[in-house]
MIDOSE-1310 file (N, C-alpha, C; in nm, 2 decimals, decimal comma, always signed):
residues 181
xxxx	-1,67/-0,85/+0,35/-1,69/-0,74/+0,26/-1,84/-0,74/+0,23; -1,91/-0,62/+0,20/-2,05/-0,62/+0,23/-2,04/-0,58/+0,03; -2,14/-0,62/-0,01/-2,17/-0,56/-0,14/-2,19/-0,41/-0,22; -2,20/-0,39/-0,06/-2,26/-0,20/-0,10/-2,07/-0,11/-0,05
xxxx	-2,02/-0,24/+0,04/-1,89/-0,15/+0,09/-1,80/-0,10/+0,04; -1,70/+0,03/+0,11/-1,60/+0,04/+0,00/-1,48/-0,06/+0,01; -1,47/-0,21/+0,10/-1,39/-0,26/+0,05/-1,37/-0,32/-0,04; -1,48/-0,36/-0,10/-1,50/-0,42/-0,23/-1,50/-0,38/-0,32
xxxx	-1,51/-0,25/-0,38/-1,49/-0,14/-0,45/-1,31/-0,14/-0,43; -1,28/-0,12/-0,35/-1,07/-0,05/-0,34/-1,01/-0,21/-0,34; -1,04/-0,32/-0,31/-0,99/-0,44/-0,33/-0,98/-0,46/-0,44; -1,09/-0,42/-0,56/-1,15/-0,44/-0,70/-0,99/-0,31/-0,79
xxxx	-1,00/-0,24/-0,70/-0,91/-0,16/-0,76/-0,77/-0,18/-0,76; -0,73/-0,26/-0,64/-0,61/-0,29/-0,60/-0,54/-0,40/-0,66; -0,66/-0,49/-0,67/-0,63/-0,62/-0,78/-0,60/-0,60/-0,94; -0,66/-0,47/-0,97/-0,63/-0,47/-1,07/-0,52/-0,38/-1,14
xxxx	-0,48/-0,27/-1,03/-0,36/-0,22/-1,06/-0,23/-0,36/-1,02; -0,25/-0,44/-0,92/-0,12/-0,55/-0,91/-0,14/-0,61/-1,06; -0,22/-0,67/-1,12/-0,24/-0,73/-1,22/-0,15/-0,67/-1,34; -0,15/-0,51/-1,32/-0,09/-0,46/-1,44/+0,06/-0,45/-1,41
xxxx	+0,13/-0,46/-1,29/+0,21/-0,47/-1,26/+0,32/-0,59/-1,18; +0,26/-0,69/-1,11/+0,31/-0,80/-1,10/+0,28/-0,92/-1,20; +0,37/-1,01/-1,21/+0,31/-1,17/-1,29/+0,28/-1,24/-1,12; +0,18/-1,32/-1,20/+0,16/-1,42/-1,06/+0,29/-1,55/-1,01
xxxx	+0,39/-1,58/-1,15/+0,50/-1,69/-1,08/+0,60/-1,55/-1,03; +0,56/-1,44/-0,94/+0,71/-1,38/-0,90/+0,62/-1,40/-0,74; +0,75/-1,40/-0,67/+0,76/-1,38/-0,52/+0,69/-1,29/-0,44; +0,59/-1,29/-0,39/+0,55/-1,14/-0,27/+0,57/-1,13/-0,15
xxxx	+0,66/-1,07/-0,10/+0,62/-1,01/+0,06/+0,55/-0,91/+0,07; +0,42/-0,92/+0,15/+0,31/-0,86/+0,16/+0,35/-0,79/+0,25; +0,42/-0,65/+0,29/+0,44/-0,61/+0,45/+0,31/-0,59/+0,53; +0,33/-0,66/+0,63/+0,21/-0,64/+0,79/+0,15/-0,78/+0,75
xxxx	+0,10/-0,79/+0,84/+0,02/-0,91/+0,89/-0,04/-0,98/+0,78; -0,09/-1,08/+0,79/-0,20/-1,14/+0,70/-0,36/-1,07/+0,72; -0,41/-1,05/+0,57/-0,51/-0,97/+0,60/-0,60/-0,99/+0,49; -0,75/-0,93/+0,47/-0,83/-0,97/+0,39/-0,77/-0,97/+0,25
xxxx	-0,70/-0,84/+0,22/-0,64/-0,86/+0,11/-0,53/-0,93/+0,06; -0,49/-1,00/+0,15/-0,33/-1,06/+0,13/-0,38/-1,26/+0,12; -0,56/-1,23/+0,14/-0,61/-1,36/+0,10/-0,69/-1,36/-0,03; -0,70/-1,26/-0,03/-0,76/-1,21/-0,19/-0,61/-1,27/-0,28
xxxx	-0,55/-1,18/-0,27/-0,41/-1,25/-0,35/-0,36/-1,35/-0,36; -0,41/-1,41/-0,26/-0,37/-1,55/-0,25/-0,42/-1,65/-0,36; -0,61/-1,61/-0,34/-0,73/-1,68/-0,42/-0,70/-1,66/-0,51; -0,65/-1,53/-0,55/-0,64/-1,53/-0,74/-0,47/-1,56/-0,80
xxxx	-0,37/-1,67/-0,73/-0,30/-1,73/-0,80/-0,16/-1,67/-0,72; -0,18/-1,57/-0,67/+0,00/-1,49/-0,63/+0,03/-1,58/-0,50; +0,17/-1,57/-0,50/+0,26/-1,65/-0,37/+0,30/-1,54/-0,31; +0,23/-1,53/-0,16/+0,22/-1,41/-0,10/+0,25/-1,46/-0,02
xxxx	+0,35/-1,42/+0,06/+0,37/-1,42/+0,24/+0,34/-1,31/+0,31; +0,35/-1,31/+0,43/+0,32/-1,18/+0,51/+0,44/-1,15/+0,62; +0,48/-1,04/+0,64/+0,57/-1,01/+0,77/+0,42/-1,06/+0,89; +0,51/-1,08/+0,98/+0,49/-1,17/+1,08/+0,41/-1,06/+1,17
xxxx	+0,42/-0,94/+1,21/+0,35/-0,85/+1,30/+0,46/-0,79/+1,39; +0,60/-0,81/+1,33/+0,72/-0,71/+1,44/+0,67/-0,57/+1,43; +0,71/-0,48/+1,50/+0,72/-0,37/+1,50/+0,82/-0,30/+1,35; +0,77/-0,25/+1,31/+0,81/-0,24/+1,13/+0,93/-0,11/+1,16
xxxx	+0,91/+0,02/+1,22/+0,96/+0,14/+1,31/+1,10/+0,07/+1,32; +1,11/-0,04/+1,40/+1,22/-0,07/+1,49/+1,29/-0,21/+1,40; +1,21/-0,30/+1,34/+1,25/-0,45/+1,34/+1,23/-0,39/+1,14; +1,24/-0,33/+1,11/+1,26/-0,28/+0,98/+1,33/-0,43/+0,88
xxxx	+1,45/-0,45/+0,90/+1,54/-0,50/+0,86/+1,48/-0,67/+0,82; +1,36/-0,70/+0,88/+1,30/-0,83/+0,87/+1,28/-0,85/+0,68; +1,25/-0,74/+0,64/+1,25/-0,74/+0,47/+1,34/-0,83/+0,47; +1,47/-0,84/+0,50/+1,57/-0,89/+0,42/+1,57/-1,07/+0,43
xxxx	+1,44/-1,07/+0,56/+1,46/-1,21/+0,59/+1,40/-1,31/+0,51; +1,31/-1,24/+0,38/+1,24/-1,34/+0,27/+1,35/-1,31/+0,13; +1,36/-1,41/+0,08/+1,34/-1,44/-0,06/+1,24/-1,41/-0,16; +1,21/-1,27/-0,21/+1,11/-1,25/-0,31/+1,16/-1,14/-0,40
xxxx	+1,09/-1,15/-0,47/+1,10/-1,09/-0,63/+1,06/-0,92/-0,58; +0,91/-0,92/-0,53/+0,82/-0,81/-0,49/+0,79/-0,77/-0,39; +0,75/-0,66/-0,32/+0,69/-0,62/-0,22/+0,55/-0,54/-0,23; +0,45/-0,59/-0,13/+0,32/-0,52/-0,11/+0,31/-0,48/+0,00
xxxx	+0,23/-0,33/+0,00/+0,17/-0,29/+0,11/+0,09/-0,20/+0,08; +0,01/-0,23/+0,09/-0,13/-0,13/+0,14/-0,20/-0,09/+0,22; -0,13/+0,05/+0,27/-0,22/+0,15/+0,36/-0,13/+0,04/+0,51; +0,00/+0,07/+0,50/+0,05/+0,00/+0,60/+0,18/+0,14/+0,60
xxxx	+0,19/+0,19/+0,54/+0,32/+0,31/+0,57/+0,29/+0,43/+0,60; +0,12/+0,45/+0,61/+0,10/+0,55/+0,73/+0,10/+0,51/+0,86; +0,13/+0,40/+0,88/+0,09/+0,36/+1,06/+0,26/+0,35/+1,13; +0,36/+0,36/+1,03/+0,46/+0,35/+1,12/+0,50/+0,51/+1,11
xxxx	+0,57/+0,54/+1,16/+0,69/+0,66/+1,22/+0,76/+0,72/+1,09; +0,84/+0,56/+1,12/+0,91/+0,61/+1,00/+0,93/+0,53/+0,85; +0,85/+0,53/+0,78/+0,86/+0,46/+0,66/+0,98/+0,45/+0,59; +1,06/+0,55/+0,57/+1,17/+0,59/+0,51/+1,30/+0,45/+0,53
xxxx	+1,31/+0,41/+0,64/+1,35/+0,30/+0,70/+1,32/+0,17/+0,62; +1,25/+0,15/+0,63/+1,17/-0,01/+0,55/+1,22/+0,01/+0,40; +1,15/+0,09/+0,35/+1,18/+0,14/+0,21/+1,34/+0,13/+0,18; +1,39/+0,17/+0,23/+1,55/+0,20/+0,24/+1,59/+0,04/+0,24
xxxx	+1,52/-0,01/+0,31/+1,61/-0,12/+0,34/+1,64/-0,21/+0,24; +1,49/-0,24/+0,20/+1,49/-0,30/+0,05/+1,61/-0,25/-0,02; +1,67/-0,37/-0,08/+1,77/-0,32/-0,23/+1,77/-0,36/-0,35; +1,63/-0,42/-0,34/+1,62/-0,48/-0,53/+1,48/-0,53/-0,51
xxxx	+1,42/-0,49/-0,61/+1,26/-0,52/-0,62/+1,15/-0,48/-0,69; +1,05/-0,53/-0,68/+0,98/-0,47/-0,71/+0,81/-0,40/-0,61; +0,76/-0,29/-0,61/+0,73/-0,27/-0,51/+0,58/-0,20/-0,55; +0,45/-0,26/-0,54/+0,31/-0,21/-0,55/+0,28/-0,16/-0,39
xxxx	+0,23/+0,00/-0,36/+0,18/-0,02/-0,25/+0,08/+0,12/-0,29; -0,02/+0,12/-0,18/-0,12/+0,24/-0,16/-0,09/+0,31/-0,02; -0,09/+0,43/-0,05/-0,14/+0,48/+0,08/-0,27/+0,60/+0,12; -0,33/+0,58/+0,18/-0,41/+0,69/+0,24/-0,37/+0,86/+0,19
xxxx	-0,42/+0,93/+0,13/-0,41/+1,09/+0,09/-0,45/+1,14/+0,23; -0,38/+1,30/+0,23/-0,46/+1,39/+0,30/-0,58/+1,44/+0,27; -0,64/+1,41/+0,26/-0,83/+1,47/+0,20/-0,84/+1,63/+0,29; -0,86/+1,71/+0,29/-0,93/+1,83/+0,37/-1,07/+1,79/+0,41
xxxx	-1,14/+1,72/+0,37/-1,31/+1,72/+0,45/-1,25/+1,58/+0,56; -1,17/+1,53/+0,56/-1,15/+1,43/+0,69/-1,03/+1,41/+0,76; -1,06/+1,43/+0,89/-0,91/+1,41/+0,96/-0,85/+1,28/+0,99; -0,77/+1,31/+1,00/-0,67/+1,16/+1,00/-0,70/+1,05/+1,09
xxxx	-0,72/+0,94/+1,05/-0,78/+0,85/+1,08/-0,67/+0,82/+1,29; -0,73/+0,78/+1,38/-0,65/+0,79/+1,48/-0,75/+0,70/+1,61; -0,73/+0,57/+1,59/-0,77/+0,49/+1,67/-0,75/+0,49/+1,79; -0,84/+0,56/+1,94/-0,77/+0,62/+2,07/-0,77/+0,47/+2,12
xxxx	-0,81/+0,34/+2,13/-0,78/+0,21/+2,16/-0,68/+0,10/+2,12; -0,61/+0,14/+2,05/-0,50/+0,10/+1,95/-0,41/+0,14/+1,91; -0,32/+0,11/+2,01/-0,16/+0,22/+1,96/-0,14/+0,19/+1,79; -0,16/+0,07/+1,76/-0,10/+0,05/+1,67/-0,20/+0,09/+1,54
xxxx	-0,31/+0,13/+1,59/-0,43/+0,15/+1,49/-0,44/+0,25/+1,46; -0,34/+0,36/+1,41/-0,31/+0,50/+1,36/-0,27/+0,56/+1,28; -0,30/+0,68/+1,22/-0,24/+0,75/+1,10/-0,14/+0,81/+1,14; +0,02/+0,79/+1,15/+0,11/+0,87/+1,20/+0,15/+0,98/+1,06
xxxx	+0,14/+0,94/+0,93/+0,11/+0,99/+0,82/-0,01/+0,97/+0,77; -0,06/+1,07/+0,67/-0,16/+1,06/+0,57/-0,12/+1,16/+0,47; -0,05/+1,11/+0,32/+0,04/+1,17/+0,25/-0,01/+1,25/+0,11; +0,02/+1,35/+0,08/+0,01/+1,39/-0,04/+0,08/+1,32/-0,16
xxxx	+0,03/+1,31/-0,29/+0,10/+1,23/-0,41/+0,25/+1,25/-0,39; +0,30/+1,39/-0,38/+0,46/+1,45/-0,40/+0,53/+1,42/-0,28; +0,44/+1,38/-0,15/+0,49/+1,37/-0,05/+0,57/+1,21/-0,03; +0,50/+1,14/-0,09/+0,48/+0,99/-0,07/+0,65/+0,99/-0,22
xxxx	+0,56/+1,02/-0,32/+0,69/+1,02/-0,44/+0,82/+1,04/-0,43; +0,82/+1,16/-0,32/+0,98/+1,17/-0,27/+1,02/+1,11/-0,14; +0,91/+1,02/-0,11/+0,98/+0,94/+0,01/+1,03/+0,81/-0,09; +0,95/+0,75/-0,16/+1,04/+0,65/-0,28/+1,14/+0,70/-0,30
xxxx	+1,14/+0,82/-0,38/+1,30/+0,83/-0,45/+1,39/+0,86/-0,36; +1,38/+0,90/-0,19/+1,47/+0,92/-0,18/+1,55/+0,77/-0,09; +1,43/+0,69/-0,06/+1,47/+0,58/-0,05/+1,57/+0,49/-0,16; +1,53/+0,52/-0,28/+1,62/+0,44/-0,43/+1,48/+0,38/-0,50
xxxx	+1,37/+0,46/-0,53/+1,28/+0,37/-0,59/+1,29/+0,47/-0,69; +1,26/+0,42/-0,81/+1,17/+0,47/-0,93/+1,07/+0,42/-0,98; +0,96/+0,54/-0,96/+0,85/+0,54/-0,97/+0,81/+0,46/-1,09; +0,70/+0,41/-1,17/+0,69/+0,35/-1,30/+0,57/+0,38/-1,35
xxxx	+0,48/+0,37/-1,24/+0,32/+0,40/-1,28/+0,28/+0,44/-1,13; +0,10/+0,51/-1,11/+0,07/+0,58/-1,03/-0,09/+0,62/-1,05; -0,13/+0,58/-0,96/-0,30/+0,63/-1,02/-0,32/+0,67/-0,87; -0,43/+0,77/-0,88/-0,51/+0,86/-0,77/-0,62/+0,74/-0,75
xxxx	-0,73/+0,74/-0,64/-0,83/+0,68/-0,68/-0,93/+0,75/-0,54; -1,05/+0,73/-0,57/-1,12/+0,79/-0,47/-1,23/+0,67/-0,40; -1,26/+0,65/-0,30/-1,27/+0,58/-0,17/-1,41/+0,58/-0,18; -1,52/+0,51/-0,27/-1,68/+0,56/-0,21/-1,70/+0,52/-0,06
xxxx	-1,77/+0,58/+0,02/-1,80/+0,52/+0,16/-1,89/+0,43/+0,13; -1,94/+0,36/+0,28/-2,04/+0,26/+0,25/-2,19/+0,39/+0,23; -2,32/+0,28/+0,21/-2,42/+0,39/+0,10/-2,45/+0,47/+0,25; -2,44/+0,61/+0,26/-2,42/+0,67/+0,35/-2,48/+0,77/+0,28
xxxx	-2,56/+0,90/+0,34/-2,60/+1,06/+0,29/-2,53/+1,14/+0,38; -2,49/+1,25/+0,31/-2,40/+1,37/+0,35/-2,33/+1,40/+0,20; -2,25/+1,52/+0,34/-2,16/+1,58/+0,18/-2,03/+1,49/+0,20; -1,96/+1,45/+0,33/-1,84/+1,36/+0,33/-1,84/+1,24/+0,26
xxxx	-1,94/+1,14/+0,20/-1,97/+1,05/+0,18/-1,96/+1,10/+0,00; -2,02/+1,19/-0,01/-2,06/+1,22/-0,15/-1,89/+1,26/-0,18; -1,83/+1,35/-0,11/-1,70/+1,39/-0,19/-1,63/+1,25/-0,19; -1,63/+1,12/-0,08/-1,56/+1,03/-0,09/-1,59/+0,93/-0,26
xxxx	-1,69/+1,01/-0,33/-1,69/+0,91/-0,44/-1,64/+1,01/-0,55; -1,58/+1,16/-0,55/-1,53/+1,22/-0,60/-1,39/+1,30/-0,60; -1,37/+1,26/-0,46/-1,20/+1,31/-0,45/-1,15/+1,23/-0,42; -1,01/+1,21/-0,49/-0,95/+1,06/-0,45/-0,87/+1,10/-0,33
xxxx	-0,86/+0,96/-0,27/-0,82/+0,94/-0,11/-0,73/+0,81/-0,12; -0,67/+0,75/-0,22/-0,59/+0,66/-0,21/-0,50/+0,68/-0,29; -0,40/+0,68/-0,28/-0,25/+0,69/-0,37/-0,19/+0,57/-0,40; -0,20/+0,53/-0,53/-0,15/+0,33/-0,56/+0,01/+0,41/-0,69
xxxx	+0,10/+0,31/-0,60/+0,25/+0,33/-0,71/+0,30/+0,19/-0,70; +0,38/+0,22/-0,80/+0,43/+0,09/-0,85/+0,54/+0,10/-0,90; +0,69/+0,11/-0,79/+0,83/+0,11/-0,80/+0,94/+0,09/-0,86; +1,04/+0,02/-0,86/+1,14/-0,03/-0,88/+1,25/+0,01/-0,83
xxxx	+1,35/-0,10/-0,79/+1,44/-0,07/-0,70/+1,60/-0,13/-0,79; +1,65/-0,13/-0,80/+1,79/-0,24/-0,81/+1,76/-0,32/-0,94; +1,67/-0,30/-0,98/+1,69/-0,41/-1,11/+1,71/-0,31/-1,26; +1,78/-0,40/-1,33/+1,84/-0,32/-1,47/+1,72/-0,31/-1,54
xxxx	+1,79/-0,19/-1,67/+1,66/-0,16/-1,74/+1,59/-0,22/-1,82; +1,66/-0,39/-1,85/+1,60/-0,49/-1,92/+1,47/-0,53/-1,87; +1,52/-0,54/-1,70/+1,41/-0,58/-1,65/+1,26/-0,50/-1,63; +1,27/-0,37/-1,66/+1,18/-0,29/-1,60/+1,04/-0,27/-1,70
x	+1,04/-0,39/-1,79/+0,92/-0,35/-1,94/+0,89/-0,48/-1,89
């Protein structure tokens, strides 16, 4: 992470919406790989695992193969097909994730070297909201946030430090209402 980048800036942001929303003694499965951020969480106290790198589309059902309290993912449920699947699968939890917005000054991110390095979605707030609920989540909290680029001149750069481009929620699935304060 470079000091001027935006990962250090949305990492800064992501740690601190988990903060408001998980304790550090509960369980995390991180979905997707091990990654800068899922060592970030690690450094500041959470018990994080990671799904292993199956195909998430197809091998969905591996959720059910951990033991945890929570689920993370960030900017991992535009890359599959079908999210709705995974989400579904879960039946009790709790669940922090972000995803990528549709912005109009940028098109969807689409790595021509990397099947797997793609935006098959890039979602609107209401879009993403009713894929929770119709999965069985209720929503709890929700912040917009906007993406500065690295120190860059133009106008795409400039709107990236004024329209938000990241969508952070923070779920619940199966647990009673004792548990949800």
């Amino acid at each position: 992470m470079s000091a001027n980048g935006s990962p250090d800036i949305r990492y800064k942001k992501t740690l601190k919406f988990i903060e408001e929303c998980i304790s550090k003694d509960e369980r995390i499965l991180d979905i997707g790989t091990p990654n800068p951020f899922s060592e970030i969480m690690k450094k500041e106290g959470y018990n994080v695992q990671n799904t292993k790198g199956e195909d998430l589309d197809t091998q969905f059902k591996v959720v059910n193969d951990y033991d945890v309290d929570c689920y993370t993912s960030f900017e991992i449920f535009e890359h599959l097909l079908a999210p709705f699947n995974i989400l579904n699968e879960i039946k009790k939890g709790k669940l922090v994730s972000s995803v990528p917005l549709n912005v109009w000054f940028a098109k969807s991110y689409w790595n021509k070297n990397e099947e797997w390095d793609r935006h098959y979605h890039e979602f609107e707030p209401r879009q993403y909201d009713w894929l929770l609920e119709k999965a069985g989540w209720t929503i709890k909290k929700k912040e917009l946030h906007a993406a500065p680029d690295r120190l860059r001149l133009g106008i795409r750069p400039l709107l990236r430090y004024v329209v938000p481009s990241y969508y952070y929620v923070y779920a619940e699935k199966g647990l009673d209402d004792n548990q949800n304060d």
